[in-house]
GUFI-546067 format. One record per residue: residue number from 1; residue in three letters; z, x, y of N, C-alpha, C in turn. Coordinates in pm, whole numbers. Layout:
# residues N
NUM/ALA/Z/X/Y/Z/X/Y/Z/X/Y;
...
This chain:
# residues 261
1/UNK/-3171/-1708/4702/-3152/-1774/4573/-3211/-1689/4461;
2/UNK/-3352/-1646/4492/-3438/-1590/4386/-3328/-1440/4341;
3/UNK/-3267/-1364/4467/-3193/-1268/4435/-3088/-1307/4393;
4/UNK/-3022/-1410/4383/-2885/-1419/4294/-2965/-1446/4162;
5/UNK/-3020/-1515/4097/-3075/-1515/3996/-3122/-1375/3933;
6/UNK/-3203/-1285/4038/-3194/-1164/3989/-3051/-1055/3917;
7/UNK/-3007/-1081/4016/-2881/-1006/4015/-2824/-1045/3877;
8/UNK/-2797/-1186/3872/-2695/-1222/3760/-2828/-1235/3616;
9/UNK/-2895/-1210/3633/-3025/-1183/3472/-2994/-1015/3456;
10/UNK/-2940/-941/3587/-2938/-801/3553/-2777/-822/3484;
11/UNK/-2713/-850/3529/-2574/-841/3503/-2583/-829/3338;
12/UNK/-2688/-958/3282/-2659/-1004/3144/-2708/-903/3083;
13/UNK/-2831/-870/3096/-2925/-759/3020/-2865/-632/3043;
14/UNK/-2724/-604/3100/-2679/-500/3108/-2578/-487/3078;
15/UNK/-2482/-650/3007/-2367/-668/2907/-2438/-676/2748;
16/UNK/-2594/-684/2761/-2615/-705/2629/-2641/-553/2612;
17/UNK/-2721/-432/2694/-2748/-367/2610/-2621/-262/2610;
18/UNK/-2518/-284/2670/-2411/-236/2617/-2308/-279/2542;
19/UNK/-2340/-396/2471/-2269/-424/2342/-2376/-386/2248;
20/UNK/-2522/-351/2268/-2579/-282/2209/-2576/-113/2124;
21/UNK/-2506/-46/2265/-2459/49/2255/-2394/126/2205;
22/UNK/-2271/-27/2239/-2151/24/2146/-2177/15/2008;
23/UNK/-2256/-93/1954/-2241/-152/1808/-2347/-13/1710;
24/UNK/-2402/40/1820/-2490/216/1742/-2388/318/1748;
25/UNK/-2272/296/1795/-2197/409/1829/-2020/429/1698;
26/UNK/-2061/261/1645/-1925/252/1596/-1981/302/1446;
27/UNK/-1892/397/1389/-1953/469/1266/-1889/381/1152;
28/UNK/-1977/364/1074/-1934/270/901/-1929/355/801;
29/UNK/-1761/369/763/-1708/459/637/-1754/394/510;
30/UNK/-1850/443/404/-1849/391/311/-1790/442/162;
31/UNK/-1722/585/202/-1709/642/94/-1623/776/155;
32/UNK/-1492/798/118/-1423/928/213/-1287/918/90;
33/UNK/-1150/950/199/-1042/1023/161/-956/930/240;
34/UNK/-883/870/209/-750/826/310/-615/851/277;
35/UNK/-560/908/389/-412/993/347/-308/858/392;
36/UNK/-226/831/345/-147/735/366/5/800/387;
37/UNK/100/742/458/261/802/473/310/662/439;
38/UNK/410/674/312/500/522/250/652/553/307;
39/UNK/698/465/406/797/479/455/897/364/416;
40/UNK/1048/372/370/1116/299/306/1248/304/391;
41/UNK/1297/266/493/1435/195/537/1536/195/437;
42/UNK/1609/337/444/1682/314/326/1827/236/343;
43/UNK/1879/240/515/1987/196/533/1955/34/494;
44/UNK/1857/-26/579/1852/-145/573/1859/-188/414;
45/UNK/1755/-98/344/1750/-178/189/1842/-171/84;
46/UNK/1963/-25/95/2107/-4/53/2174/-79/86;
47/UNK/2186/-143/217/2260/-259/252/2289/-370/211;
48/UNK/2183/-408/118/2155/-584/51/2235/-532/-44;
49/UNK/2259/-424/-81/2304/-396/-248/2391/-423/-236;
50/UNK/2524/-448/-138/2661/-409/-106/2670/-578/-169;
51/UNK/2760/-675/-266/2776/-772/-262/2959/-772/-277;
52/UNK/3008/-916/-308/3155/-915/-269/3195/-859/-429;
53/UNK/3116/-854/-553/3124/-805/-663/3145/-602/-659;
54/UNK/3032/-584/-600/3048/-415/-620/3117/-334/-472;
55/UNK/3143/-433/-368/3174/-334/-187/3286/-250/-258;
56/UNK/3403/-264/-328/3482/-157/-368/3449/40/-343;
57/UNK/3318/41/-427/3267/124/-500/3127/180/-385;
58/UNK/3054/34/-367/2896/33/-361/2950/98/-165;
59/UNK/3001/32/-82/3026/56/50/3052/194/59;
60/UNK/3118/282/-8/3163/436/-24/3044/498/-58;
61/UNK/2973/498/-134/2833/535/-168/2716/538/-35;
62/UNK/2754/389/2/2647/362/132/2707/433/238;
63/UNK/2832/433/272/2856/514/389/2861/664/386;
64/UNK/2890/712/307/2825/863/274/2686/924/276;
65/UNK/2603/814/216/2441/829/232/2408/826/379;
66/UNK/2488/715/412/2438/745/634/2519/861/702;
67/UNK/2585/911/664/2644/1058/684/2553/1169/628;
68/UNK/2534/1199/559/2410/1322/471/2248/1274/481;
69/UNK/2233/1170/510/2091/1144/453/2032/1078/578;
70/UNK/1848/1107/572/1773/1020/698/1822/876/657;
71/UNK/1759/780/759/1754/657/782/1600/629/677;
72/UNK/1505/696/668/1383/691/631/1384/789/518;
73/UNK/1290/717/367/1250/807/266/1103/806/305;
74/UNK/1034/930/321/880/924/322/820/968/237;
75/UNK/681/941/208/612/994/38/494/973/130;
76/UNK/364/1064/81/257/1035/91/149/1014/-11;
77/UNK/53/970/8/-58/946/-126/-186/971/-49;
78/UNK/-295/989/-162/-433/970/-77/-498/854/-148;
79/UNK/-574/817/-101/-674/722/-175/-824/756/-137;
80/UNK/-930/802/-272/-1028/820/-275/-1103/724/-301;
81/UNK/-1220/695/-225/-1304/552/-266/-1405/579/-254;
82/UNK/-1510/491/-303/-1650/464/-303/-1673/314/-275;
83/UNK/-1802/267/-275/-1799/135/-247/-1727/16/-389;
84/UNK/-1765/136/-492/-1757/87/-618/-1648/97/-680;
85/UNK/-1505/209/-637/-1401/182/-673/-1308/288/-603;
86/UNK/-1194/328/-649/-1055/362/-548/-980/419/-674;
87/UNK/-965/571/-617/-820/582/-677/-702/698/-616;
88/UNK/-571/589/-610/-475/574/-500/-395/687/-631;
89/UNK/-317/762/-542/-244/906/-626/-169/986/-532;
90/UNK/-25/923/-600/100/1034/-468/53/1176/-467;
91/UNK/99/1243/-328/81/1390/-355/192/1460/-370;
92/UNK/184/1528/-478/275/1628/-509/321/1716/-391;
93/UNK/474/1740/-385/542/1814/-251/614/1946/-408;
94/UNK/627/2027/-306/740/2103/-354/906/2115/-279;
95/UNK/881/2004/-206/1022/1990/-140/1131/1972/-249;
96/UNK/1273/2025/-254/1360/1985/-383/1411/1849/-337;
97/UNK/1418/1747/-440/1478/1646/-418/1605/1641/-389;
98/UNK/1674/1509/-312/1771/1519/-275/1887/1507/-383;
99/UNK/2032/1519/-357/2140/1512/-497/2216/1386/-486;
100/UNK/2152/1276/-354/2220/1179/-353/2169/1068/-485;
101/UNK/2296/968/-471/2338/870/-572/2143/804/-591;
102/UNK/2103/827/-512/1938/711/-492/1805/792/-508;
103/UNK/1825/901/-533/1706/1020/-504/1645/973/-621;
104/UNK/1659/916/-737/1544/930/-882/1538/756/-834;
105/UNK/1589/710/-785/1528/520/-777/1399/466/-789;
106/UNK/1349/441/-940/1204/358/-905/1187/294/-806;
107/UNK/1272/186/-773/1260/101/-653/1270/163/-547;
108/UNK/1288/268/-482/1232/344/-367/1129/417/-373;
109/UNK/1058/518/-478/982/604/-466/961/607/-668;
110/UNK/866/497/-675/833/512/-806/647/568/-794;
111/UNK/697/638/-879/541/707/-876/432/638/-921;
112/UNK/303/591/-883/185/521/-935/61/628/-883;
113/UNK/-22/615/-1007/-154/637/-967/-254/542/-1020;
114/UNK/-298/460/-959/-404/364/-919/-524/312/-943;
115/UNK/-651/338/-1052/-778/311/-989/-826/203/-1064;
116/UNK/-926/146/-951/-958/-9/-930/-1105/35/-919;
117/UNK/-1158/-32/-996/-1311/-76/-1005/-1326/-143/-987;
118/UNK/-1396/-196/-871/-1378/-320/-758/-1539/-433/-817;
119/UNK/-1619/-331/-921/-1744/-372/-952/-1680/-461/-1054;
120/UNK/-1640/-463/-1132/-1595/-519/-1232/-1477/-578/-1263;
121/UNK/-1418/-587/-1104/-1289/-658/-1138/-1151/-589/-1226;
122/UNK/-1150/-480/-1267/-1074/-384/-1314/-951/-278/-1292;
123/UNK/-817/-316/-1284/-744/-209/-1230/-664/-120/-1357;
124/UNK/-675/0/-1338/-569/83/-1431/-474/143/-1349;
125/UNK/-384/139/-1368/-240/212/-1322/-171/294/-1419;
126/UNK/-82/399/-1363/-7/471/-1451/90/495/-1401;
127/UNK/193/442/-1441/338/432/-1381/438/486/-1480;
128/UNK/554/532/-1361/623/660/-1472/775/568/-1434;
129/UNK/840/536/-1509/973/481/-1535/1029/569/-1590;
130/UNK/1157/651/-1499/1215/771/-1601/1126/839/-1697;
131/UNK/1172/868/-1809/1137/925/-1942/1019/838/-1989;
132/UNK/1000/760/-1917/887/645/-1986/738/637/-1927;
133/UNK/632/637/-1964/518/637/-1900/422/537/-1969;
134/UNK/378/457/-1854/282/333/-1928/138/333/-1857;
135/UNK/33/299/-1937/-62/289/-1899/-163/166/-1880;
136/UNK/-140/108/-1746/-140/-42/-1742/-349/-84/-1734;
137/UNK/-366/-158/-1786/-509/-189/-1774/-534/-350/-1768;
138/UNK/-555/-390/-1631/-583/-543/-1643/-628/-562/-1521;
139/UNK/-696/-709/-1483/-787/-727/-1391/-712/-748/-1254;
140/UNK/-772/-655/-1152/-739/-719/-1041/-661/-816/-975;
141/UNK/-559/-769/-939/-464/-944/-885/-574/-966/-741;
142/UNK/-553/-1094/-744/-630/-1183/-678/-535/-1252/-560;
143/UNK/-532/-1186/-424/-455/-1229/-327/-519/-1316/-263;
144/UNK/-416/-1469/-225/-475/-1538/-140/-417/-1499/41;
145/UNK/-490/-1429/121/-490/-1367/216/-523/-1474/356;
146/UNK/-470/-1476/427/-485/-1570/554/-474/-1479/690;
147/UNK/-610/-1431/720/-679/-1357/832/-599/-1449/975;
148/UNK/-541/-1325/1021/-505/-1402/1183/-624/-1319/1286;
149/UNK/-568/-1369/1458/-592/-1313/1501/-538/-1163/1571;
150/UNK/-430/-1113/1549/-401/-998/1619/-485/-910/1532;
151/UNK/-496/-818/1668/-543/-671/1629/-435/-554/1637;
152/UNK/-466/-459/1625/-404/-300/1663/-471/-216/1582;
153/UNK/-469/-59/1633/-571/45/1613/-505/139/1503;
154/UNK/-547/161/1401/-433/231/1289/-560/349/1255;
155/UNK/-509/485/1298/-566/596/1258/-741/629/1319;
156/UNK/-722/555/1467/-832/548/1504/-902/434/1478;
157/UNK/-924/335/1385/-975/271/1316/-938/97/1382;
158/UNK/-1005/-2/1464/-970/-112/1489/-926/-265/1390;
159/UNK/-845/-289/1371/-785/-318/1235/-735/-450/1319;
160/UNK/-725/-573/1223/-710/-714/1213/-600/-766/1096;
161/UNK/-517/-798/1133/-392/-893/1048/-422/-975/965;
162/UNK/-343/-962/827/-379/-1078/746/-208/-1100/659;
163/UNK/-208/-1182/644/-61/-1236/559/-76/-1297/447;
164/UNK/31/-1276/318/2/-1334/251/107/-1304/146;
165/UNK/161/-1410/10/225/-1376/-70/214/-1344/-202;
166/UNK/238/-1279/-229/200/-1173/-408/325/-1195/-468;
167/UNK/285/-1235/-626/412/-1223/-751/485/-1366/-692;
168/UNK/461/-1497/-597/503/-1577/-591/616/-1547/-485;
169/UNK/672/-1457/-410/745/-1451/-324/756/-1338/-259;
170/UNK/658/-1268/-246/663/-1107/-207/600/-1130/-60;
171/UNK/634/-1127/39/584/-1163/191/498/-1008/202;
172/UNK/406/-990/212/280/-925/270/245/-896/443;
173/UNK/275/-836/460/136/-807/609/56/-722/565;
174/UNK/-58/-715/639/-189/-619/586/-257/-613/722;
175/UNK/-285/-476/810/-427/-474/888/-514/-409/842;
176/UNK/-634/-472/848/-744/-403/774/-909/-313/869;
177/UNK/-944/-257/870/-1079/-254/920/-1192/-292/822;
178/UNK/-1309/-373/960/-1434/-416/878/-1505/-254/909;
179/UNK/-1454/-189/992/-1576/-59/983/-1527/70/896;
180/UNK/-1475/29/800/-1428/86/628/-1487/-43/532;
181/UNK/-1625/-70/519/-1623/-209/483/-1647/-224/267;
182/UNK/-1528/-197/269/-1461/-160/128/-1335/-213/71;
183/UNK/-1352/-328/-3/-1228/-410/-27/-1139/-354/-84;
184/UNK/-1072/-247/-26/-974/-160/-103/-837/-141/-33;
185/UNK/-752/-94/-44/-652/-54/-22/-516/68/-79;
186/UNK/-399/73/1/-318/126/-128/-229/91/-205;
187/UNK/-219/165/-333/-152/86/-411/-220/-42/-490;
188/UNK/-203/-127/-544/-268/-226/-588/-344/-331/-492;
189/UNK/-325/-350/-343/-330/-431/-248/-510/-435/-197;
190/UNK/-536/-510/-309/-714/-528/-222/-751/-668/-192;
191/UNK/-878/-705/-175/-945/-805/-148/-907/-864/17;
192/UNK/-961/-768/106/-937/-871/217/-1099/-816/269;
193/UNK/-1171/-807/333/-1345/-776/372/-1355/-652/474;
194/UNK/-1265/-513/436/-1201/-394/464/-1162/-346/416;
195/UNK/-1117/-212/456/-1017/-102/382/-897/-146/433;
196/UNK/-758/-185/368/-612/-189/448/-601/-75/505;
197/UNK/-565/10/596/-493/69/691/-341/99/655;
198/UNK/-271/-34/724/-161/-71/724/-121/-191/635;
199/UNK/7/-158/586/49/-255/502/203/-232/522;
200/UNK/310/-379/508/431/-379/543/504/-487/443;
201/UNK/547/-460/344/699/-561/313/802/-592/388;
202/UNK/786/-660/494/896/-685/579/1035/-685/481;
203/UNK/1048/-749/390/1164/-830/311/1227/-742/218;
204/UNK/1094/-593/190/1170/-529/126/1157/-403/247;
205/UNK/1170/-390/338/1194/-280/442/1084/-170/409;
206/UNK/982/-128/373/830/-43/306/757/-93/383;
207/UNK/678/17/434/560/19/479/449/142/428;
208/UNK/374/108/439/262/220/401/140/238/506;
209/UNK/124/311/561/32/335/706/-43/465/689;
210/UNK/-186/428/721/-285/571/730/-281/611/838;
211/UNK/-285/779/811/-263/884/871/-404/954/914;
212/UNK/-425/961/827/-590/1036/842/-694/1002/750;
213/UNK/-816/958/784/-941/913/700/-1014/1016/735;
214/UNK/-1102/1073/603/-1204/1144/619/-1333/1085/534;
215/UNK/-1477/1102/578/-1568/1020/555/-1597/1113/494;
216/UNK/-1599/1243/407/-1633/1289/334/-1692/1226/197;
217/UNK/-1812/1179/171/-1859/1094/79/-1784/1144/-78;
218/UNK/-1751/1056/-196/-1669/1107/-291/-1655/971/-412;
219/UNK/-1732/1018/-526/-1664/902/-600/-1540/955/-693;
220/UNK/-1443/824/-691/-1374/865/-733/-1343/879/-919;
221/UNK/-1272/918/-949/-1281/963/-1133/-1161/893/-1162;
222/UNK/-1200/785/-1296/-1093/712/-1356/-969/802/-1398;
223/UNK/-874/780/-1452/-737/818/-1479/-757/893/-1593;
224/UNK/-738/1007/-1628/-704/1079/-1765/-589/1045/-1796;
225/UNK/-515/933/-1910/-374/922/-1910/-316/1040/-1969;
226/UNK/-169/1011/-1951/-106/1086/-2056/-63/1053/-2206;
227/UNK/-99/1156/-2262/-85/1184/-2431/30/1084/-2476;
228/UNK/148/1091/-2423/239/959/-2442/267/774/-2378;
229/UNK/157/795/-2333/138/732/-2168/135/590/-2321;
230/UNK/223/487/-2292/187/318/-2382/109/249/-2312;
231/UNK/27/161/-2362/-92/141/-2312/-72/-38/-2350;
232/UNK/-73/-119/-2208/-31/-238/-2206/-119/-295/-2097;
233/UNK/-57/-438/-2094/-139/-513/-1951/0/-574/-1888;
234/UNK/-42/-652/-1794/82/-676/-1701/145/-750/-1787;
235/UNK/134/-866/-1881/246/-976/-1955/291/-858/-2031;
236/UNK/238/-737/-2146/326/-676/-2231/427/-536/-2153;
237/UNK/382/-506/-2022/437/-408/-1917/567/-513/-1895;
238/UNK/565/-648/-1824/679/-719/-1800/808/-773/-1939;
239/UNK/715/-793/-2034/755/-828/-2170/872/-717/-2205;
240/UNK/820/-583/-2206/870/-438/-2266/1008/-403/-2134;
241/UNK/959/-443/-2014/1072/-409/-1910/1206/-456/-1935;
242/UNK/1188/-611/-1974/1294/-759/-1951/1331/-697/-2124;
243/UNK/1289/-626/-2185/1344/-639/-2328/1404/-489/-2316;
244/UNK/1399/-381/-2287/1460/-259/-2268/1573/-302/-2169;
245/UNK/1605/-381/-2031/1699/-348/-1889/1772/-504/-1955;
246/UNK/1811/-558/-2031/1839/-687/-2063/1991/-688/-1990;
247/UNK/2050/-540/-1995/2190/-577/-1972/2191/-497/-1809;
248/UNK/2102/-476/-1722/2060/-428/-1654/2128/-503/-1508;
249/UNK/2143/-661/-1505/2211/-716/-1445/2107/-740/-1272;
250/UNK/2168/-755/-1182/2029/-779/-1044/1965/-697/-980;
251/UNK/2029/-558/-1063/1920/-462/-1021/1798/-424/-1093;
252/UNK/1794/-487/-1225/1663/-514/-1329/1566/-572/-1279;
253/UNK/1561/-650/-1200/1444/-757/-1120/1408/-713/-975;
254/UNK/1485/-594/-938/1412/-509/-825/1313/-397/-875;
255/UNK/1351/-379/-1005/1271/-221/-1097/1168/-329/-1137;
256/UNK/1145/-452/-1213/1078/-490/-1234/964/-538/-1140;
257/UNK/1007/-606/-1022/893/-637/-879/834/-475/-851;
258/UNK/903/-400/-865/855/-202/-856/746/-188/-951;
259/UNK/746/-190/-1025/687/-196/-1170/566/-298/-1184;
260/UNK/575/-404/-1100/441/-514/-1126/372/-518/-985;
261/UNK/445/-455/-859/331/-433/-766/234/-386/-788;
């Protein structure tokens, strides 16, 4: 008896000091580099465009693009953080762009650069619409986020599911890690008790997934705008959109959800 009691007091003191172990072994990013790859489904999301108004025209366009072109547009960005703030910034390629009908589309590959001062509740963005460049400054959107339980491992990193909807109908997934423990993300997408990882618009076919984190400590430096850059908040950014694209028709309110992510 006395030896089963032994035995199973060793068992415990030897599950505790190896969750001990592990919990000295798991390293906490507080400040680095994260490279992100934004991947966009172009068949699937060309597809919605086709309606019984434009298939004439729009179907000839789409079936040529799946003849010449990937299935996938990819872009990458990095995002630099500190505990105290983030700033998310595509990287420049010298690849030549493509000559198809979709290659300049905000709504596929609109350019943003990002930074969020997470101390103060603060985001600036700088977003380039064609010929147009605005310089957005307003507080933090405030996601209501609902933590599940699945896991999966994104870039090394053990990461946890959360769902949720933005702009009133924008369906969200998000996995995040607590051992990046930095309410940040990319793109505008923060507040969950982690760094996002992974992030997915099911509805609009986009995903955005890290590639590589480096813990290289780094704060990051607010936005130098540009010299022409208009300088608004999200009601006069939406205000100025809906009053320039008026005759713009249902593809105005896909540039615009582009534009207010």
């Amino acid at each position: 008896m006395k030896k089963g009691i032994k035995l199973a007091t060793s068992i415990v003191l030897l599950l505790i000091i190896s969750h001990l172990v592990y919990g000295q072994n798991v390293r906490f990013v507080n400040s680095g580099t994260i490279e992100y790859e934004k991947r966009v489904n172009m068949y699937a999301k060309l597809a919605k465009r086709i309606t019984k108004r434009n298939s004439s025209w729009m179907q000839q366009i789409y079936d040529q693009y799946k003849k010449t072109q990937p299935q996938f547009n990819s872009v990458k960005a990095t995002l630099s953080f500190s505990q105290t703030a983030s700033l998310y910034k595509p990287i420049e390629t010298n690849m030549p762009s493509t000559n198809s009908f979709f290659s300049n589309d905000p709504t596929i590959d609109l350019k943003k650069t990002i930074y969020t001062d997470f101390k103060n509740g603060i985001s600036v963005s700088e977003k380039k619409l064609y010929e147009e460049i605005f310089l957005v400054e307003d507080s933090v959107r405030k996601i209501k986020w609902k933590i599940t339980d699945e896991t999966r491992e994104i870039a090394g990193y053990d990461c946890r599911r959360a769902n949720a909807l933005v702009m009133d109908s924008i369906y969200v997934v998000a996995f995040y890690t607590d051992q990046i423990p930095v309410s940040g993300g990319p793109e505008s997408f923060t507040g969950l008790p982690g760094m996002i990882l992974g992030l997915a618009l099911p509805h609009d076919n986009t995903t955005w997934f890290a590639t590589k984190v480096s813990d290289v400590s780094i704060q990051p430096s607010p936005i130098t705008p540009a010299k022409k850059a208009k300088k608004v908040n999200n009601v006069g950014l939406l205000s100025t959109l809906k009053e320039s694209m008026e005759d713009w028709g249902e593809y105005a309110q896909e540039v615009f959800k582009a534009m207010m992510l």
